[in-house]
N, C-alpha and C positions, 0 to 999 in steps of 0.2 A: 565398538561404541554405537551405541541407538542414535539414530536418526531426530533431529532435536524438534524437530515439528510434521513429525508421525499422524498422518491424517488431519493436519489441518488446512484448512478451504481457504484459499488464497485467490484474490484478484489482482492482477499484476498490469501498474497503467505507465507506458512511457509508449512514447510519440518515435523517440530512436531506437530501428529494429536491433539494435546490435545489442543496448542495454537489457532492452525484454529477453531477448534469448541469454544471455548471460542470468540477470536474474531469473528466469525460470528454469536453466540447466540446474544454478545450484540451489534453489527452494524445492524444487524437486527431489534433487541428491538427498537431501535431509528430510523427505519423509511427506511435505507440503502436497496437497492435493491442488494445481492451480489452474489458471483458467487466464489468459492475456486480453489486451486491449489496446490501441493505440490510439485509440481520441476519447473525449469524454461524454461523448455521446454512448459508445459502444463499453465504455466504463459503467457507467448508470444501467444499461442493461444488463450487462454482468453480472452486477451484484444483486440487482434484482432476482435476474434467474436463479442463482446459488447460493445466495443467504451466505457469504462468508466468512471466518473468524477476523481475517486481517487486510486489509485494503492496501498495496501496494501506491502510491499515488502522485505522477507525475504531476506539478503544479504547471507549468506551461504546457498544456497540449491542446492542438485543434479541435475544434469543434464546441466544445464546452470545456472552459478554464478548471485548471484541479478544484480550484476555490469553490467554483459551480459544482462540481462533483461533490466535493467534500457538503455542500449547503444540503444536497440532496439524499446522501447517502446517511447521515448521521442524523441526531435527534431523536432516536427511538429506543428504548430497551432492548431491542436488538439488533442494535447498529453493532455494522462491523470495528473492529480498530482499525485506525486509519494508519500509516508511516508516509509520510508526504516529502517529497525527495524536491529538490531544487538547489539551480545553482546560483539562485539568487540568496544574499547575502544579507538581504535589508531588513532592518527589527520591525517593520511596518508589517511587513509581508508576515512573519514569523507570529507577530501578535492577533493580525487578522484570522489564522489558521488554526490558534488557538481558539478563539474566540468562537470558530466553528466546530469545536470539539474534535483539532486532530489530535492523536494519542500520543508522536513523534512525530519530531520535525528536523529532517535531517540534510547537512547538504552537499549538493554535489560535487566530485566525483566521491562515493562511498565506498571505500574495501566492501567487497562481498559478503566478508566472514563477519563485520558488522552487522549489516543487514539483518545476515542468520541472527546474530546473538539479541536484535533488538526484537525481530520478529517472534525469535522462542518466547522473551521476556511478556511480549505482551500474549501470548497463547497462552502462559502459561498463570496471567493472571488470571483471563478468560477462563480458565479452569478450577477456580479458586472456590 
């Protein structure tokens, strides 16, 4: 079976070492080109540097809030898509993130093989 996101540029943002190495063990298995981050300051540079397809994107982390990330990284023709992860629950938070153009808003704890299937979905529109 092909690897279901075969070269595409990933920015990978959570604050817990343990979640980033899991999600980049298996965005990688499947073909993902990534690149980590653990605050949102070092997110923002990130995507800066490597132009993205897909943005990985812890909403509570140090330094600069996902929200702040997300403010900064979208709004352009070629903003990356965003999958913005949180264990927060609340339709406030969910509407706010929309409203900054996330692409998915998904919440925490997420099976993995999720992940894959949401992050193919949006590569694959990206390729459209």
């Amino acid at each position: 079976m092909l690897p279901r996101l075969n070269n595409i540029k990933m920015v990978l943002v959570d604050d817990d070492k343990d979640v980033l190495e899991a999600m980049n063990t298996v965005l990688s298995a499947e073909g993902a080109i990534t690149r980590c981050a653990s605050d949102g300051n070092e997110a923002v540079t990130a995507v800066q540097e490597t132009s993205p397809d897909i943005v990985v994107l812890d909403m509570m982390l140090p330094g600069k809030s996902g929200f702040l990330v997300l403010e900064k990284i979208k709004g352009t023709p070629t903003s990356p898509a965003v999958i913005m992860l949180t264990a927060n629950e609340g339709k406030r938070h969910q509407a706010y993130a929309t409203s900054l153009g996330v692409d998915r808003y998904l919440l925490k704890p997420i099976p993995l093989d999720q992940l894959i299937t949401v992050a193919a979905e949006l590569a694959q529109a990206r390729t459209r």
